[in-house]
TIRO-2110 file (N, C-alpha, C; in Angstrom, 1 decimal):
// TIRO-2110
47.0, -66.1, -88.6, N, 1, A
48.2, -65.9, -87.9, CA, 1, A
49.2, -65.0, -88.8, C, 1, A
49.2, -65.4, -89.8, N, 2, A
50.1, -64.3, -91.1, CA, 2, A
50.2, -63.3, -91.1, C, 2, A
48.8, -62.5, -90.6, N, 3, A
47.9, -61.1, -90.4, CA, 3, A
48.2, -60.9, -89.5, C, 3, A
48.9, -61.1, -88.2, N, 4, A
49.0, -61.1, -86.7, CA, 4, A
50.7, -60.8, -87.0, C, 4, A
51.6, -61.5, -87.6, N, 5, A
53.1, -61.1, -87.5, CA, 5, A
53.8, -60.4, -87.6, C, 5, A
53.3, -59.5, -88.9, N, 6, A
53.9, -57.7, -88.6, CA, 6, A
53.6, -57.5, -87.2, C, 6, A
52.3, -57.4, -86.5, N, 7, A
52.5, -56.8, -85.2, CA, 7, A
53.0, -57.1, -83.9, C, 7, A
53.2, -58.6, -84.0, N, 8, A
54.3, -59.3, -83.8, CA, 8, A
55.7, -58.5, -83.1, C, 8, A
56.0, -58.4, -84.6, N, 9, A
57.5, -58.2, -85.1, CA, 9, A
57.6, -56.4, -84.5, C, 9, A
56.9, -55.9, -85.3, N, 10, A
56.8, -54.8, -84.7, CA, 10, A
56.5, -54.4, -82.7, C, 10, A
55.9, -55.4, -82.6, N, 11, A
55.6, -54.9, -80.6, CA, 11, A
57.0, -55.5, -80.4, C, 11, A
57.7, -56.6, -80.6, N, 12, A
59.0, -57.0, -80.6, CA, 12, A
60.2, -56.4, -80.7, C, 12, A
59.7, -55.5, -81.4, N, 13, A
61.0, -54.4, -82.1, CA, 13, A
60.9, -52.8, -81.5, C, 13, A
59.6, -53.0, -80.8, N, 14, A
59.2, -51.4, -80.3, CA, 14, A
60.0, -51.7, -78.9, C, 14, A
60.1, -52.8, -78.4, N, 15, A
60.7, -53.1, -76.9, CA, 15, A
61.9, -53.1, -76.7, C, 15, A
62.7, -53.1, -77.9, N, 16, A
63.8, -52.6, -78.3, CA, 16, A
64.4, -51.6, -78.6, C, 16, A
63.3, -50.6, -79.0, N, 17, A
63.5, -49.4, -79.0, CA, 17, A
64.2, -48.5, -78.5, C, 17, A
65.6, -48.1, -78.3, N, 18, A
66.0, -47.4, -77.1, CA, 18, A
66.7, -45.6, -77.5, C, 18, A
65.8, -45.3, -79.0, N, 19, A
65.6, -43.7, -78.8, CA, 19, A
64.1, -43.3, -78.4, C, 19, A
64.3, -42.1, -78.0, N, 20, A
62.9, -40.9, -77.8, CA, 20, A
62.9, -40.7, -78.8, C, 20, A
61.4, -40.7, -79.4, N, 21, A
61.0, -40.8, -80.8, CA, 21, A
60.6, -39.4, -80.7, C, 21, A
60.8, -38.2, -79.8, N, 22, A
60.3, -36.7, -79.5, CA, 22, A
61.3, -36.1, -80.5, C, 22, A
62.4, -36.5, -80.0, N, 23, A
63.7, -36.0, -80.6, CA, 23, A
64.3, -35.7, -81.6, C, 23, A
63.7, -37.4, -82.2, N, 24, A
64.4, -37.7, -83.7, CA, 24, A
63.9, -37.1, -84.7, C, 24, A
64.6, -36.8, -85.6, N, 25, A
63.7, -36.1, -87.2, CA, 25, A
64.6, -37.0, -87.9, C, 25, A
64.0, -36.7, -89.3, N, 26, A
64.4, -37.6, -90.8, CA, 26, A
64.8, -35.7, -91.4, C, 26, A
66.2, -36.1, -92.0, N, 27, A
67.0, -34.7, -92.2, CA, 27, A
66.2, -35.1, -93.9, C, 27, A
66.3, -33.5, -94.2, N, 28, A
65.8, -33.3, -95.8, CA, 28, A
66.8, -32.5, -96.0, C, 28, A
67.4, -32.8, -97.5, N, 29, A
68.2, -32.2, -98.3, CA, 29, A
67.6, -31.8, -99.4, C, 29, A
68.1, -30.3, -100.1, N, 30, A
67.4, -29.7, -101.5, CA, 30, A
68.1, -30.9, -102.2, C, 30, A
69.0, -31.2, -102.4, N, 31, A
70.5, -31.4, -103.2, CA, 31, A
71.2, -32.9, -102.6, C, 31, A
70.9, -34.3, -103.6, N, 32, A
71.6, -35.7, -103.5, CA, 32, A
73.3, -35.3, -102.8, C, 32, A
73.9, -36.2, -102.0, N, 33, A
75.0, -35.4, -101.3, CA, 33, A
76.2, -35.9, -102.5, C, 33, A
77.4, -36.0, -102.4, N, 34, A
78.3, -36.6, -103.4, CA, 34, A
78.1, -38.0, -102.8, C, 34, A
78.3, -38.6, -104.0, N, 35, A
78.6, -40.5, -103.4, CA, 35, A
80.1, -40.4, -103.1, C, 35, A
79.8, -41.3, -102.3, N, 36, A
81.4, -41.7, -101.5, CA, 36, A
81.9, -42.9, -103.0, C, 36, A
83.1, -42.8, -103.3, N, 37, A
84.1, -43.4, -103.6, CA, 37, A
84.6, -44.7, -103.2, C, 37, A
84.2, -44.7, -102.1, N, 38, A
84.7, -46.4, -101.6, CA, 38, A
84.4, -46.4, -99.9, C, 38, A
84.4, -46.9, -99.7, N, 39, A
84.5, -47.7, -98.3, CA, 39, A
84.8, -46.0, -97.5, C, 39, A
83.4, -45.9, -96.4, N, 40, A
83.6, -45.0, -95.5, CA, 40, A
84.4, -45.7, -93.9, C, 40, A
85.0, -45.4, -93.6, N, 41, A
85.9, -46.2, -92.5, CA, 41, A
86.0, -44.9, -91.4, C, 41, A
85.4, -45.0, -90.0, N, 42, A
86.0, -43.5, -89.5, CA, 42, A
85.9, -43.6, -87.8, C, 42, A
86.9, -43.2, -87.1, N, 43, A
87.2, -43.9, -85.5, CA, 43, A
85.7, -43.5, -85.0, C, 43, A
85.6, -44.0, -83.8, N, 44, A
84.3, -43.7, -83.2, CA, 44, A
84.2, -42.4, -82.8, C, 44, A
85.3, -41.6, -82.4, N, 45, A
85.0, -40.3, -81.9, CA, 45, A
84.7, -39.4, -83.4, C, 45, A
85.4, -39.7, -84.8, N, 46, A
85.0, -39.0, -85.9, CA, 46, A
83.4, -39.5, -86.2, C, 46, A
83.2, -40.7, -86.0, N, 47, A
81.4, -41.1, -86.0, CA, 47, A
80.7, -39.9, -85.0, C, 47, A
81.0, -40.2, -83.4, N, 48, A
80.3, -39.3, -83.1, CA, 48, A
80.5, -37.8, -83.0, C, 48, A
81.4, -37.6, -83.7, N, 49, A
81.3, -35.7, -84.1, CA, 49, A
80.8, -35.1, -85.0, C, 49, A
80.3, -36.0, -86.3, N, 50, A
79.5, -36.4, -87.5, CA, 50, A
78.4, -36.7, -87.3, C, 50, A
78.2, -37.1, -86.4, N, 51, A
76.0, -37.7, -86.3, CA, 51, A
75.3, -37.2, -85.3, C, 51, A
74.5, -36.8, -84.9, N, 52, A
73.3, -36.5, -84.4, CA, 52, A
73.8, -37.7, -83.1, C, 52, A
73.3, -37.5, -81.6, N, 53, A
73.8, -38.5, -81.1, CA, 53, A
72.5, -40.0, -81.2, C, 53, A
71.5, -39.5, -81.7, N, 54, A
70.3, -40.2, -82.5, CA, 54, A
71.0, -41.4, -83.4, C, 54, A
71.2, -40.4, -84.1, N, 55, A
72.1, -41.3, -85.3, CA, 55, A
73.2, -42.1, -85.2, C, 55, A
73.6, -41.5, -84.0, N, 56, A
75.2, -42.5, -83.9, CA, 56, A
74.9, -43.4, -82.8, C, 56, A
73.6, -43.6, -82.4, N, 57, A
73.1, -44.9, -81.4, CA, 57, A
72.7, -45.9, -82.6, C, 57, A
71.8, -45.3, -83.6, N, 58, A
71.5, -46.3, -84.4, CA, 58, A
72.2, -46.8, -85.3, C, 58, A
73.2, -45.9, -86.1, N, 59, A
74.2, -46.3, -87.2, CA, 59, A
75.2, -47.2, -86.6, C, 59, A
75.8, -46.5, -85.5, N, 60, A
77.0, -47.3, -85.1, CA, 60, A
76.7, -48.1, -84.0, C, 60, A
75.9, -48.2, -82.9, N, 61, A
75.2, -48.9, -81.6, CA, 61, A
74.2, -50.3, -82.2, C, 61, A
73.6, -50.1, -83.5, N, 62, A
72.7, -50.5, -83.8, CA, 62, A
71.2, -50.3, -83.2, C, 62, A
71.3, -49.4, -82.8, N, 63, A
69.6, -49.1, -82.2, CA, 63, A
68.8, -49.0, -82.8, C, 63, A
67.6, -48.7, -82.3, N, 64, A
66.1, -48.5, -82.8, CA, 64, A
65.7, -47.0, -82.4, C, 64, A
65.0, -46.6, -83.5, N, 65, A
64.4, -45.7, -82.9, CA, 65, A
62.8, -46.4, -82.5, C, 65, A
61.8, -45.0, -81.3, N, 66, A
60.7, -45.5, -81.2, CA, 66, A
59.5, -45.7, -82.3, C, 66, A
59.2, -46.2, -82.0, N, 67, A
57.8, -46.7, -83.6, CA, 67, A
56.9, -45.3, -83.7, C, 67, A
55.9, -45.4, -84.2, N, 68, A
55.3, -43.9, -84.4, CA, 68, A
55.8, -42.7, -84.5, C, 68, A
56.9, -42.6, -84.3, N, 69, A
57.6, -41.2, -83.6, CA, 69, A
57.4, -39.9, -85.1, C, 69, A
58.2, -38.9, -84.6, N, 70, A
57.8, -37.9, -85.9, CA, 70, A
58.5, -38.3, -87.4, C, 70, A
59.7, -39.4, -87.3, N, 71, A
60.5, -39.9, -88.3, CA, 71, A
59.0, -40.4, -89.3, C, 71, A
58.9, -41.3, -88.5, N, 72, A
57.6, -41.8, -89.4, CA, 72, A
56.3, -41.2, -89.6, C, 72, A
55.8, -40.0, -88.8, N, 73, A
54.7, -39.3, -89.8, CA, 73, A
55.8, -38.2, -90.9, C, 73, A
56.6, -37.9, -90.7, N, 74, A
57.1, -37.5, -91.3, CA, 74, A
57.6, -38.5, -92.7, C, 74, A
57.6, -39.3, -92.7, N, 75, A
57.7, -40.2, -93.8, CA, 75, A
56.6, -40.5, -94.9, C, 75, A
55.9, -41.3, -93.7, N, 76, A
54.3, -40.9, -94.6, CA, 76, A
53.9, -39.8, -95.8, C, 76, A
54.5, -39.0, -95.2, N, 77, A
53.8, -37.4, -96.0, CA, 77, A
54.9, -36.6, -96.9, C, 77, A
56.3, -37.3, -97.0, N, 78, A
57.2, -37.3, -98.5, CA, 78, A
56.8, -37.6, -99.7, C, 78, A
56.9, -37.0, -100.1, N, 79, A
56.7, -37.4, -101.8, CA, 79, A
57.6, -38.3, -102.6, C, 79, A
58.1, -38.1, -103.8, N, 80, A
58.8, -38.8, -104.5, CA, 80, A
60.4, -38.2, -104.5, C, 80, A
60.8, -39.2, -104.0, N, 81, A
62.4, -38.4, -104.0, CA, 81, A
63.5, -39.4, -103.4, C, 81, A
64.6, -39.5, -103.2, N, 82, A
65.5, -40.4, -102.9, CA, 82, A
66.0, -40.5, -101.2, C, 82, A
66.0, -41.9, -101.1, N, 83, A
66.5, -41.7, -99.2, CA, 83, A
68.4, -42.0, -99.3, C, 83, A
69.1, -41.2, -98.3, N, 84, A
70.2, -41.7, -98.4, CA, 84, A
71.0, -42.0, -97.0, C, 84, A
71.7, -42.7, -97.1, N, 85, A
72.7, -42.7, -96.0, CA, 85, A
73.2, -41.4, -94.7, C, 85, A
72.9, -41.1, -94.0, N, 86, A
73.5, -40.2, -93.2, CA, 86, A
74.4, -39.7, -92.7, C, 86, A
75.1, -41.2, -92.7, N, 87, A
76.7, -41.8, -92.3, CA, 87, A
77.8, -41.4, -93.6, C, 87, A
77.0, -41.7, -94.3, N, 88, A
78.4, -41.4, -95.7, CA, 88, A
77.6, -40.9, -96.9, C, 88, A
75.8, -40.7, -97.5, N, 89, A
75.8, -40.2, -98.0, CA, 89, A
75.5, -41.0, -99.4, C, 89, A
75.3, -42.7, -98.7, N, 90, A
75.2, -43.9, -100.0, CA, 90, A
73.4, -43.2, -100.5, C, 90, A
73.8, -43.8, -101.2, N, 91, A
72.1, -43.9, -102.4, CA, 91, A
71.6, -45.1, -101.8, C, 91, A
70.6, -45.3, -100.9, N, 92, A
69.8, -46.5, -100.0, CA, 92, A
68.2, -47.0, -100.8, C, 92, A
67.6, -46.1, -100.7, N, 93, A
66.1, -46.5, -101.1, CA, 93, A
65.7, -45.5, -101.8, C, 93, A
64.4, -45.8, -102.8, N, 94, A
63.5, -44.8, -103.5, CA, 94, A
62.2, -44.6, -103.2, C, 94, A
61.6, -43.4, -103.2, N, 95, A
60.5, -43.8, -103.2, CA, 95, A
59.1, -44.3, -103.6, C, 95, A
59.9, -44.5, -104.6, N, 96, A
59.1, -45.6, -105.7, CA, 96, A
59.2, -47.1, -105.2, C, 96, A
59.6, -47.2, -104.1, N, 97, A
59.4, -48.4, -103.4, CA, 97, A
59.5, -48.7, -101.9, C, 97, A
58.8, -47.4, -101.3, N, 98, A
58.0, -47.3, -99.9, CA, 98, A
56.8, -47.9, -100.2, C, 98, A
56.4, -48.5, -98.9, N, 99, A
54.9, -48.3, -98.7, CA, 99, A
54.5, -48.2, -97.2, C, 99, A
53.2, -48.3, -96.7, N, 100, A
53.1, -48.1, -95.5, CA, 100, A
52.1, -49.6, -94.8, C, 100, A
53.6, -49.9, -93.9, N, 101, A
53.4, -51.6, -93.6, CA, 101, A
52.5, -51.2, -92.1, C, 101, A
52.1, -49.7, -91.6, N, 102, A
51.7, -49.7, -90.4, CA, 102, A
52.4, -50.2, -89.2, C, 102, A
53.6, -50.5, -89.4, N, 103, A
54.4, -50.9, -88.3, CA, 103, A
55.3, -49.9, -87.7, C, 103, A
54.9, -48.7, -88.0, N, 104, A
55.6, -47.2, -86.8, CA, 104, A
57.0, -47.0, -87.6, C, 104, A
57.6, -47.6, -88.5, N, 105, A
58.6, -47.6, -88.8, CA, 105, A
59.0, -47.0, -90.5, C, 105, A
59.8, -46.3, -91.2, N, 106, A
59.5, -46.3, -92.7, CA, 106, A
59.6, -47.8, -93.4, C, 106, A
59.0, -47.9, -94.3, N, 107, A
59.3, -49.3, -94.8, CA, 107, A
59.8, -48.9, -96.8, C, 107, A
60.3, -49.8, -96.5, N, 108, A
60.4, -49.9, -98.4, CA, 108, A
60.2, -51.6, -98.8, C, 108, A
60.0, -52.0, -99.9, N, 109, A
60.2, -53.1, -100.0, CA, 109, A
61.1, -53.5, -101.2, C, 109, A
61.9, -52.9, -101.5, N, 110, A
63.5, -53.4, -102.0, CA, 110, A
64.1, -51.8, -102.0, C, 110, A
65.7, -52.2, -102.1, N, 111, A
66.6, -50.9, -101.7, CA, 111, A
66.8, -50.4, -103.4, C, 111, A
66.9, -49.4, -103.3, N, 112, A
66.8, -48.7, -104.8, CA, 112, A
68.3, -48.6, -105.5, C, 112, A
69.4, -48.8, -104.3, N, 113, A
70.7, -49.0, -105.2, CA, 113, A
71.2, -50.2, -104.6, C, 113, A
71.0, -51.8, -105.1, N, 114, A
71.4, -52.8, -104.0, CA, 114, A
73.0, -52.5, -103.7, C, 114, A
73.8, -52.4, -104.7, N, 115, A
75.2, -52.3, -104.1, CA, 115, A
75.5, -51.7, -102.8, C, 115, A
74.5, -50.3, -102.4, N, 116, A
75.0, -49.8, -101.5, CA, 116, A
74.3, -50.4, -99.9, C, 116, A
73.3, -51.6, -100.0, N, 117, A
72.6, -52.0, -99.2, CA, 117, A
73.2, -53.9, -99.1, C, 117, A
73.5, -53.8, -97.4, N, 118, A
74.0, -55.5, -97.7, CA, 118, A
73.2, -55.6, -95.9, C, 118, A
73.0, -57.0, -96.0, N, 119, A
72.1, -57.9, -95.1, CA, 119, A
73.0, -59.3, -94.5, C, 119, A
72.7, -59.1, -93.3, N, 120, A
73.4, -60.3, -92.5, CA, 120, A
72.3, -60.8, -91.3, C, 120, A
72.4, -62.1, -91.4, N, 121, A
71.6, -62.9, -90.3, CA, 121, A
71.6, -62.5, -88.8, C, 121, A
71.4, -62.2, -87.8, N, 122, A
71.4, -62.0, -86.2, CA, 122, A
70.9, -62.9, -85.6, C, 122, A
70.6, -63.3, -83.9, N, 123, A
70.4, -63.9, -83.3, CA, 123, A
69.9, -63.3, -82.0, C, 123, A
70.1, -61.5, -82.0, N, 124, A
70.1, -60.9, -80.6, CA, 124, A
69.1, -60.9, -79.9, C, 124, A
67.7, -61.5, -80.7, N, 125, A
66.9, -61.9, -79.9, CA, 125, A
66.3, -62.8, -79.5, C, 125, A
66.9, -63.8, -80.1, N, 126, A
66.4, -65.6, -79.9, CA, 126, A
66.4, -66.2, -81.0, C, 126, A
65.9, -65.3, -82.0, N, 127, A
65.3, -65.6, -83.5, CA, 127, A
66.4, -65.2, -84.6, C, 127, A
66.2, -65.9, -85.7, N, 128, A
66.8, -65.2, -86.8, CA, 128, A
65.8, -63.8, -87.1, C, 128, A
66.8, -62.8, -87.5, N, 129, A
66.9, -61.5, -87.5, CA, 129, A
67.6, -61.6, -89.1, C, 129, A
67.1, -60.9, -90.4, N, 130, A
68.0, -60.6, -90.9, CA, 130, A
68.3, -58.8, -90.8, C, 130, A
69.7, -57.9, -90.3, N, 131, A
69.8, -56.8, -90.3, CA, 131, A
70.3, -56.4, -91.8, C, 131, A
69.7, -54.8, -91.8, N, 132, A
69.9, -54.0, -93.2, CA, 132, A
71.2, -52.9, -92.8, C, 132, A
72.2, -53.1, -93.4, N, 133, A
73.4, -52.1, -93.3, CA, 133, A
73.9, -51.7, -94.4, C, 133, A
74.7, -50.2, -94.5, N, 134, A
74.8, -49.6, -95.5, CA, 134, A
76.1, -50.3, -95.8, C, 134, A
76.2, -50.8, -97.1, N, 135, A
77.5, -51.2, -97.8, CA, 135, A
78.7, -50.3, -97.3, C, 135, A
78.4, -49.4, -97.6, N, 136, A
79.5, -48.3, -97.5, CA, 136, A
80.3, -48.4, -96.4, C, 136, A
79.6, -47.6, -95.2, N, 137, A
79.9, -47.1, -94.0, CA, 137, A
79.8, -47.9, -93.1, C, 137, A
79.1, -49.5, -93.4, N, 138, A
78.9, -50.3, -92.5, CA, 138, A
77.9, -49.7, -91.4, C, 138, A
76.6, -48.7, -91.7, N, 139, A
75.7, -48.3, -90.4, CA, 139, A
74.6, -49.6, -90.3, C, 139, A
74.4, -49.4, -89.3, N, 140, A
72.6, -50.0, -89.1, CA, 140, A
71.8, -49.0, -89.4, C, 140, A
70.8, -49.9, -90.5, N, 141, A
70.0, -49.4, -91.0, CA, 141, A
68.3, -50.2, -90.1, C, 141, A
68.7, -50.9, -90.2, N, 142, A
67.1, -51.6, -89.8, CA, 142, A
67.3, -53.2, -89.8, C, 142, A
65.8, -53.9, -90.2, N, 143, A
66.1, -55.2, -90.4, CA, 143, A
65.0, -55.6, -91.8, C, 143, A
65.0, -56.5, -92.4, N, 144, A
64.6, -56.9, -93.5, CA, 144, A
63.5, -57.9, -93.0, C, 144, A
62.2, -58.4, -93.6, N, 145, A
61.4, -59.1, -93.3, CA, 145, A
60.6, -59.7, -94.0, C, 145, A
60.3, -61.0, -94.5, N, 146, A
60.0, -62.1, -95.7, CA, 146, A
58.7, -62.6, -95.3, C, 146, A
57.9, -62.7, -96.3, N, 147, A
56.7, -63.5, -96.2, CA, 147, A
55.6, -63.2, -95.0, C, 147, A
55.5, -62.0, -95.3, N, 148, A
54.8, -61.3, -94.6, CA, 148, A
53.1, -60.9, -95.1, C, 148, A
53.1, -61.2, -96.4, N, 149, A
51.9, -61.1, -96.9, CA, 149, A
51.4, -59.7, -97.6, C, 149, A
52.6, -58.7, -97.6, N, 150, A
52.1, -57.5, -98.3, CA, 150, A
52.4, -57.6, -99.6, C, 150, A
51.1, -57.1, -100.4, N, 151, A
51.0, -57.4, -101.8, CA, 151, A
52.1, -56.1, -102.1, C, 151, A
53.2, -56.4, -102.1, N, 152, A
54.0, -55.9, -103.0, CA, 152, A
54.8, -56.6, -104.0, C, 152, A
55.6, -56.2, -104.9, N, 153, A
56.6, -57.2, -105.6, CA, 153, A
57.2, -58.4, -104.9, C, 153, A
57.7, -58.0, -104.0, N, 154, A
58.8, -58.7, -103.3, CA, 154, A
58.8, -59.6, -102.4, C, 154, A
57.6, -59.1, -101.7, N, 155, A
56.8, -59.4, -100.2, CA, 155, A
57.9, -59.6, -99.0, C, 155, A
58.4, -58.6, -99.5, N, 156, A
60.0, -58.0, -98.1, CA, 156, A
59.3, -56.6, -97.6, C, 156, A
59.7, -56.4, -96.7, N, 157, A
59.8, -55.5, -95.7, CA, 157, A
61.1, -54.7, -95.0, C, 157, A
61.7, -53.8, -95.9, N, 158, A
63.1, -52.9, -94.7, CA, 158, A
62.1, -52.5, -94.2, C, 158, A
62.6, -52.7, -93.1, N, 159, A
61.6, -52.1, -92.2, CA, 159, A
63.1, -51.3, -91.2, C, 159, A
63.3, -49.8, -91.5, N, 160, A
64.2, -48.7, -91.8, CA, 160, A
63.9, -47.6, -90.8, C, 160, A
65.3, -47.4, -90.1, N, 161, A
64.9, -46.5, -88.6, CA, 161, A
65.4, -44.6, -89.5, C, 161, A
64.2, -44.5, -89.8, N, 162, A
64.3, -42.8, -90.6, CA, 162, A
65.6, -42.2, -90.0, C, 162, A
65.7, -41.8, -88.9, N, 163, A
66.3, -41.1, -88.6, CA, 163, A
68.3, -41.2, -89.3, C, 163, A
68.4, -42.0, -89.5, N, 164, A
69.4, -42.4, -90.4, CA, 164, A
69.6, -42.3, -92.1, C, 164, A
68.3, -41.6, -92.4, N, 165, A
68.1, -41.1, -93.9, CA, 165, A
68.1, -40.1, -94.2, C, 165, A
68.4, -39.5, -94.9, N, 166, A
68.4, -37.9, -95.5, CA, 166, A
67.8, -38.2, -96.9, C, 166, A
66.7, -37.7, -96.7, N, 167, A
65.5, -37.4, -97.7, CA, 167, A
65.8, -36.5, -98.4, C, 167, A
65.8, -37.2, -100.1, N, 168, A
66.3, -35.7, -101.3, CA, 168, A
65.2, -35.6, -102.3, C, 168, A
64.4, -34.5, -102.5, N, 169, A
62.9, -34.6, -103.0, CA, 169, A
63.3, -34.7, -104.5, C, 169, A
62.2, -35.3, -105.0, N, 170, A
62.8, -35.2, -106.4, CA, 170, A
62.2, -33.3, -107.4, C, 170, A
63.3, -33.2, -108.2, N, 171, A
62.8, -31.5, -108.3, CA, 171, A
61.2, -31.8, -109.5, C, 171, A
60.6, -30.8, -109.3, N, 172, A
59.6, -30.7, -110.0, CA, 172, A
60.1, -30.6, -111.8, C, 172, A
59.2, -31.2, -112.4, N, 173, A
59.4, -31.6, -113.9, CA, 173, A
59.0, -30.6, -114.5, C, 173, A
58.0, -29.6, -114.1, N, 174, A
57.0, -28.8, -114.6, CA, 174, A
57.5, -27.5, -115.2, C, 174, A
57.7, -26.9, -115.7, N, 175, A
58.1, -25.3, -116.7, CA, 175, A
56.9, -24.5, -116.1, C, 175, A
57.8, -23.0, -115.5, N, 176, A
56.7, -21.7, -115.4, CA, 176, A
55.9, -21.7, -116.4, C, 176, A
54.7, -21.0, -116.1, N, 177, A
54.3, -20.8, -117.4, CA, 177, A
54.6, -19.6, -117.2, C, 177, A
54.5, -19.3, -118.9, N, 178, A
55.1, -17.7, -118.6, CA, 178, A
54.4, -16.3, -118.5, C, 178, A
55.3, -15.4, -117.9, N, 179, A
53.8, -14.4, -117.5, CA, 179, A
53.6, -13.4, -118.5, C, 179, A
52.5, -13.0, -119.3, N, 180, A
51.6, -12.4, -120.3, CA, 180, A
52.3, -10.7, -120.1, C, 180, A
52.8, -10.3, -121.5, N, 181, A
53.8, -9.0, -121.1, CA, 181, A
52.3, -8.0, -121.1, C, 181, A
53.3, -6.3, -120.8, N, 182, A
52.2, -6.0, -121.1, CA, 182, A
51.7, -5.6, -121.7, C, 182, A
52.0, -6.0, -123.7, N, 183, A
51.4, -5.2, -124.3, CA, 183, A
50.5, -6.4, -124.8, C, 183, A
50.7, -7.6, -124.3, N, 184, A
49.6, -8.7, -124.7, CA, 184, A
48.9, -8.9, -123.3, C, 184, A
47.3, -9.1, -123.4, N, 185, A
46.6, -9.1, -122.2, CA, 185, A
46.7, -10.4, -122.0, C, 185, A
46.1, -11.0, -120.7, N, 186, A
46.5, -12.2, -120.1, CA, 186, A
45.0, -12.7, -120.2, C, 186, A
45.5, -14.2, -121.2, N, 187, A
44.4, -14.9, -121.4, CA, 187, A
43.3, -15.6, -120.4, C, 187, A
42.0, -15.4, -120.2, N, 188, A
40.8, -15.9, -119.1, CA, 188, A
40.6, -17.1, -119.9, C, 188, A
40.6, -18.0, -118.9, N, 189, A
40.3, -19.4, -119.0, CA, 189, A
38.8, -19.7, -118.9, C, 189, A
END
């Protein structure tokens, strides 16, 4: 039965779902955005003049996006680099602590700056629910999920609606090599 609950929770949460997962993309930045200063506060028409109307179903509506959609192959196939806030731009997750729970959704299993991630219990579907929202700006992020049996540290699950993240790759570590002038020939390996 343990092995049966992610899909569970997931067929439960896909029914919920109330974006077109055709639509949605996960935004990539070259460049971490500035951190906000304090507490993002902003009327609903400045929310929705600011977001994607994707985003401003899920951040501020609390929606779902659909499971599989392109957010999530698009997730899968990121490298190492930082997820952030959409809404304001908080430092949320790393990817030094994704993995792939198979549940159509991106997952992490702990937020990589806790301050800017806080969690509150729900009820909207019968059950306790705990939801993931960004400190900051107060968005819906997703919902959090315990004792689920994935061998990770934590054995939690954010289980995280992409479209609400802005992906910042981490820059390459590596030095040009340099190129052989020409009065020196270029060494054959």
């Amino acid at each position: 039965m343990k092995a049966a609950l992610p899909l569970i929770l997931c067929l439960t949460l896909a029914a919920c779902g109330d974006i077109d997962s055709k639509k949605t993309t996960m935004e990539t930045s070259s460049s971490a955005p500035e951190p906000p200063a304090q507490s993002v506060e902003k009327t609903d028409a400045e929310w929705k003049e600011q977001l994607t109307p994707e985003q401003y179903q899920i951040l501020r509506k609390a929606g779902t996006e659909a499971p599989n959609g392109e957010v999530y192959k698009e997730f899968k196939h990121q490298g190492a680099g930082t997820y952030y806030c959409a809404g304001c731009g908080a430092e949320l997750f790393s990817s030094n602590e994704k993995f792939d729970s198979r549940c159509g959704w991106p997952s992490f299993y702990d937020p990589a700056n806790a301050k800017n991630v806080k969690t509150s219990t729900d009820y909207k579907l019968g059950y306790p629910r705990t939801e993931v929202m960004c400190a900051v700006c107060g968005g819906h992020l997703g919902h959090v999920f315990k004792g689920e049996g994935f061998d990770t540290p934590t054995d939690q699950r954010y289980c995280i609606n992409g479209t609400v993240l802005v992906f910042v790759p981490d820059e390459e570590k590596s030095e040009p090599k340099p190129e052989p002038s020409e009065e020196e020939p270029a060494k054959k390996d």
